[in-house]
VORO-829469 format. One record per residue (C-alpha): residue number from 1; residue in one letter; x negated, y negated, z negated. Coordinates in Angstrom, 3 decimals, padded with zeros to 6 digits. Layout:
+-----+------+----------+----------+----------+
!  nr ! rest !     east !    north !       up !
+-----+------+----------+----------+----------+
! NUM !    a !        X !        Y !        Z !
...
+-----+------+----------+----------+----------+
END
This chain:
+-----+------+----------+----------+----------+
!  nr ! rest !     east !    north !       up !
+-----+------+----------+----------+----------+
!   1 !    x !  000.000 !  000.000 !  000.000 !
!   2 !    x ! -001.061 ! -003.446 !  000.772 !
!   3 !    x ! -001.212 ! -005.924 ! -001.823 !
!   4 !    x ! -000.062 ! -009.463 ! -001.423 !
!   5 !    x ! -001.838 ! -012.166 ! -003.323 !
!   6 !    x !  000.445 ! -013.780 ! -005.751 !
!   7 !    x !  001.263 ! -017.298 ! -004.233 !
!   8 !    x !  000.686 ! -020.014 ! -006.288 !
!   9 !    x !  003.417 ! -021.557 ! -008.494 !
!  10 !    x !  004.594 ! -025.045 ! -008.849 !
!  11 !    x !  006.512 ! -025.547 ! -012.455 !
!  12 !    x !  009.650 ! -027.336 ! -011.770 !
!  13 !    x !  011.951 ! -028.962 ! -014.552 !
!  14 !    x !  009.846 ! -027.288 ! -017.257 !
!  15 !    x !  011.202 ! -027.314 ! -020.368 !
!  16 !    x !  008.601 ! -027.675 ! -023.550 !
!  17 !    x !  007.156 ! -024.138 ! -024.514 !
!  18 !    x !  009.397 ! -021.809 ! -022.240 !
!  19 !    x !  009.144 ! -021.188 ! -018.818 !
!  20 !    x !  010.182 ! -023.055 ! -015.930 !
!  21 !    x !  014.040 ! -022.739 ! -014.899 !
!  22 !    x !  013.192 ! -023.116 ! -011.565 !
!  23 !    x !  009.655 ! -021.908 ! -010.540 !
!  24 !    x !  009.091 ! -022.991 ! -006.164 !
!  25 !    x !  006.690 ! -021.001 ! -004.955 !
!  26 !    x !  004.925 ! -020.358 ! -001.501 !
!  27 !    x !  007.585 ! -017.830 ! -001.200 !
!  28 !    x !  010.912 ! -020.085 ! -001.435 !
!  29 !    x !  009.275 ! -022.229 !  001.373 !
!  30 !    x !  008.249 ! -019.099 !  003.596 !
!  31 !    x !  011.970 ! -018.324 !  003.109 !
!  32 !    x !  013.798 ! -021.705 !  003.705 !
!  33 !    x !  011.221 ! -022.249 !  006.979 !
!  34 !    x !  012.595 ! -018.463 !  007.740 !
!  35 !    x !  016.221 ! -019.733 !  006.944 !
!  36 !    x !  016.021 ! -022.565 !  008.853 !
!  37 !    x !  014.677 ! -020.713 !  012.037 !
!  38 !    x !  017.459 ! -018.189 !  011.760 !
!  39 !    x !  020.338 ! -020.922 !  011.900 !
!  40 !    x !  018.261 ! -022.574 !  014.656 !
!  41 !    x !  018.081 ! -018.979 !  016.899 !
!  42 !    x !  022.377 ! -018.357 !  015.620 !
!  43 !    x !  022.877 ! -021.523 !  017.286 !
!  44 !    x !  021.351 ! -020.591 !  020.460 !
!  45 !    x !  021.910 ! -017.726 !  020.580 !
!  46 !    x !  025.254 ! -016.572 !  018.730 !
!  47 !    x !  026.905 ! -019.509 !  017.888 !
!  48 !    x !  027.202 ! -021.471 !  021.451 !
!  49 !    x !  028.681 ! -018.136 !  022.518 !
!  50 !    x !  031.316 ! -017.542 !  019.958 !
!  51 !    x !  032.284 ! -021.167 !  020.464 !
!  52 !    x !  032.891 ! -020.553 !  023.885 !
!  53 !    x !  034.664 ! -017.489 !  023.423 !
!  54 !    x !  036.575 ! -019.165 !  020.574 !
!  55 !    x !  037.398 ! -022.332 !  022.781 !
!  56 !    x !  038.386 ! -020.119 !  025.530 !
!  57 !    x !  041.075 ! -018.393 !  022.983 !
!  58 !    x !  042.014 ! -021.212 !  022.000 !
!  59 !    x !  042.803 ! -022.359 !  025.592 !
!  60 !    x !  044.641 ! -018.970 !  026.101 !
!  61 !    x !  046.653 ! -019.242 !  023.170 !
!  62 !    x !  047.618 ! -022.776 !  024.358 !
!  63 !    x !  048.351 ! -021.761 !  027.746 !
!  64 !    x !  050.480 ! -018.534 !  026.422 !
!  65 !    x !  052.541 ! -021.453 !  024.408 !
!  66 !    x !  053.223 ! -023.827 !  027.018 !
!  67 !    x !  054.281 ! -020.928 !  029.261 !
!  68 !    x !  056.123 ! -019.469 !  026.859 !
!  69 !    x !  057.923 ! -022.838 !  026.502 !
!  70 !    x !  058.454 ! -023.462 !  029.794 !
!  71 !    x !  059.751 ! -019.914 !  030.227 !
!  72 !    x !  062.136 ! -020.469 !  027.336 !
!  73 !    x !  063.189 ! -023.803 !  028.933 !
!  74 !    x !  063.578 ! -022.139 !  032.058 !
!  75 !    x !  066.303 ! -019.489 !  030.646 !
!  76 !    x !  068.069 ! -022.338 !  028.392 !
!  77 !    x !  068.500 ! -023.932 !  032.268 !
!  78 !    x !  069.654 ! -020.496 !  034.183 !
!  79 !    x !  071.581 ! -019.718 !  030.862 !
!  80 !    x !  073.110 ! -023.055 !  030.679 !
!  81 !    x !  073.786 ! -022.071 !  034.927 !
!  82 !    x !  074.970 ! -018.749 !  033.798 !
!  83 !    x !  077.805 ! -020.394 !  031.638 !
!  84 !    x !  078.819 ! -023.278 !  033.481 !
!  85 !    x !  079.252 ! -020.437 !  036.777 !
!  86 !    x !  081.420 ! -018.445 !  034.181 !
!  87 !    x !  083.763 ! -021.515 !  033.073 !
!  88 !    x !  084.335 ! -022.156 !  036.538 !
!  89 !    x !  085.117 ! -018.778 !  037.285 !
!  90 !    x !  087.660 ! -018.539 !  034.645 !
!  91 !    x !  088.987 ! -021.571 !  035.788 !
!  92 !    x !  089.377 ! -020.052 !  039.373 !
!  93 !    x !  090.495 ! -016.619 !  038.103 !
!  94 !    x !  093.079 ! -019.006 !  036.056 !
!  95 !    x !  094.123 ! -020.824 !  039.123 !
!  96 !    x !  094.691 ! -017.760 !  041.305 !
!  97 !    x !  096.517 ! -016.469 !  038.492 !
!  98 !    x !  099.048 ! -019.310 !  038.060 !
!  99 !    x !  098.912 ! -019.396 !  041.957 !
! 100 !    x !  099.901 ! -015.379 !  042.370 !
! 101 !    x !  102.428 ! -015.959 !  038.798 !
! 102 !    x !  104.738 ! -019.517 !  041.015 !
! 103 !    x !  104.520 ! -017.348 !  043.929 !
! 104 !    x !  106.002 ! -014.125 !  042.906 !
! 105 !    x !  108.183 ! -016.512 !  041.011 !
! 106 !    x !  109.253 ! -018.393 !  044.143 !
! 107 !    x !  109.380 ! -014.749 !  046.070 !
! 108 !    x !  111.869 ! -013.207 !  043.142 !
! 109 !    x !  114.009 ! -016.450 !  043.781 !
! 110 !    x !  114.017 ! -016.114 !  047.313 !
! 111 !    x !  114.975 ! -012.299 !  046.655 !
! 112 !    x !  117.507 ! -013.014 !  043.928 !
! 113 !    x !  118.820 ! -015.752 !  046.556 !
! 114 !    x !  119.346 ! -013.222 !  049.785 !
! 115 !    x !  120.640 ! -010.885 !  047.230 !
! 116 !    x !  123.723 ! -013.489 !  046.642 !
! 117 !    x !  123.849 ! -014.326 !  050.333 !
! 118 !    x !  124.523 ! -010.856 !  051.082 !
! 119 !    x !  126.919 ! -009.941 !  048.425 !
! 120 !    x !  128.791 ! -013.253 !  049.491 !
! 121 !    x !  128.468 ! -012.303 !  052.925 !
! 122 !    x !  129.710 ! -008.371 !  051.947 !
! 123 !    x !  132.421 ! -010.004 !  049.960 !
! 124 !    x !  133.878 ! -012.166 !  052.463 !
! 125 !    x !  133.690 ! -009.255 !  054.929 !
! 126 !    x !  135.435 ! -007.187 !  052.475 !
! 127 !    x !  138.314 ! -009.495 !  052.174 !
! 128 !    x !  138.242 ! -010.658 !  055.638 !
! 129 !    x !  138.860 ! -006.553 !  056.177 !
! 130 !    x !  141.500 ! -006.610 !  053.574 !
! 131 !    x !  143.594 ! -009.761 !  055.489 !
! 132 !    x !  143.502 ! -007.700 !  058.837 !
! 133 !    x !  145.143 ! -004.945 !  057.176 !
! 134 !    x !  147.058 ! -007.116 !  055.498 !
! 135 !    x !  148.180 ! -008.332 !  058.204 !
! 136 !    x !  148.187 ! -005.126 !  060.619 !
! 137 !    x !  150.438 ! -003.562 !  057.628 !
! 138 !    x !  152.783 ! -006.868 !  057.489 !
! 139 !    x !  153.268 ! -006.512 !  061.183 !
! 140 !    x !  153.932 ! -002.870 !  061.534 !
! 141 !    x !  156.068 ! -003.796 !  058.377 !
! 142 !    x !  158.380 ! -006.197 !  060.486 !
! 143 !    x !  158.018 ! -004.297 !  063.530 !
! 144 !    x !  159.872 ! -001.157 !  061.577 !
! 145 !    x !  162.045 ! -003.410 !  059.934 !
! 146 !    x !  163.103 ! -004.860 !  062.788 !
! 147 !    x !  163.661 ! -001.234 !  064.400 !
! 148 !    x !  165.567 ! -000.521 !  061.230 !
! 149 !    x !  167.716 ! -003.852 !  061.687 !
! 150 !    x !  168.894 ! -002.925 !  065.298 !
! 151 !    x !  169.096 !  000.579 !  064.096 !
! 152 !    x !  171.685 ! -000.514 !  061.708 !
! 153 !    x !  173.157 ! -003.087 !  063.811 !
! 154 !    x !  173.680 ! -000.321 !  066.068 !
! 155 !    x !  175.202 !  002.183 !  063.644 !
! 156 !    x !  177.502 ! -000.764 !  062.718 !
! 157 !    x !  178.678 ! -002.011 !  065.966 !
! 158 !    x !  178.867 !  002.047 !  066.468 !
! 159 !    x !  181.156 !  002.799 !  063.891 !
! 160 !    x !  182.590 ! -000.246 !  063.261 !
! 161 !    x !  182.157 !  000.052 !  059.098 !
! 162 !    x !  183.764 ! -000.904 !  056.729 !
! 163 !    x !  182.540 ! -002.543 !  053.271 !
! 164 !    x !  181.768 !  000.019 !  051.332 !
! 165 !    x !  179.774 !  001.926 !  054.161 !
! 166 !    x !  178.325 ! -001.259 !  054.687 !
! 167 !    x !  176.883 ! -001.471 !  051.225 !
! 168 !    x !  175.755 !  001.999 !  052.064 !
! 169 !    x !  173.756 !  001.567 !  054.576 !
! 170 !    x !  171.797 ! -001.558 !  053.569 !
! 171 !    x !  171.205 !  000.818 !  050.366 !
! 172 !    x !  169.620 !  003.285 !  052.886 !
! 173 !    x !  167.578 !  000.855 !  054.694 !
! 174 !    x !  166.289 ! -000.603 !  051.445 !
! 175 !    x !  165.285 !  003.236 !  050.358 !
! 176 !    x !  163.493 !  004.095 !  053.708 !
! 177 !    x !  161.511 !  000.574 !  053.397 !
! 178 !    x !  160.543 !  001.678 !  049.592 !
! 179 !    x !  159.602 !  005.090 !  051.596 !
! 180 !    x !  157.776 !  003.373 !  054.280 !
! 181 !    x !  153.319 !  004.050 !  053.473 !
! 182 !    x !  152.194 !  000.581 !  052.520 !
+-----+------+----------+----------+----------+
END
């Protein structure tokens, strides 16, 4: 093993009769000097580096915000789209819904409308029917009353009648006219 010389001692803030508190030495300024190159070769060598890399994080971080924030600004915008499209939509579906509602409205009207027409129009066909046969029976009515009148006017001049067999045969006539299909 090598020896070292013991480097010589400088008493610092020596208190009376004891040793020194601090004793600097050859060895503390070996080590400071040896301190001092070390920061000196970290800042060229290590620290420059990490600063760069650390800037450059920095920068990415940053970069990741604002895109971030634009991104979130972007779907606030197509969301904001999104739910003004959808009012308007519902608006629209609203419209075509009141549109289709009047119209099958106005269609049932119309319907309930022709419906009338043609019962009215059925109806006064139906009656119109009933007046011709009215009148068809009325006439075949007075046409076989009128046969029965010259009937009996014949049977009378015929038999030249008297009052009682008068009576009689209007009574006959009046029960083959309650006879007669009407």
């Amino acid at each position: 093993m090598v020896s070292w010389p013991k480097p010589a001692t400088v008493p610092f803030l020596r208190k009376e009769g004891k040793n020194p508190v601090v004793e600097i030495n050859g060895t503390i300024v070996v080590q400071i000097i040896h301190f001092l190159l070390l920061l000196l070769l970290l800042r060229l060598v290590a620290y420059k580096p990490i600063l760069k890399i650390l800037d450059e994080r920095q920068m990415y971080v940053a970069s990741n915000i604002e895109q971030a924030e634009k991104q979130r600004a972007e779907a606030e915008r197509i969301k904001a789209e999104f739910e003004a499209e959808m009012r308007r939509v519902r608006e629209e579906a609203q419209q075509i819904i009141e549109r289709a509602t009047k119209a099958s409205e106005e269609q049932a009207q119309a319907i309930m409308e022709a419906a009338k027409e043609e019962t009215t129009r059925l109806k006064e066909g139906a009656l119109a029917d009933i007046e011709r046969e009215k009148d068809k029976a009325l006439a075949e009515l007075k046409d076989q009353v009128a046969s029965m009148a010259i009937l009996v006017a014949g049977k009378v001049i015929r038999d030249g009648l008297n009052i009682d067999a008068q009576h009689k045969l209007v009574q006959d006539a009046i029960s083959e006219v309650k006879n007669l299909p009407c």
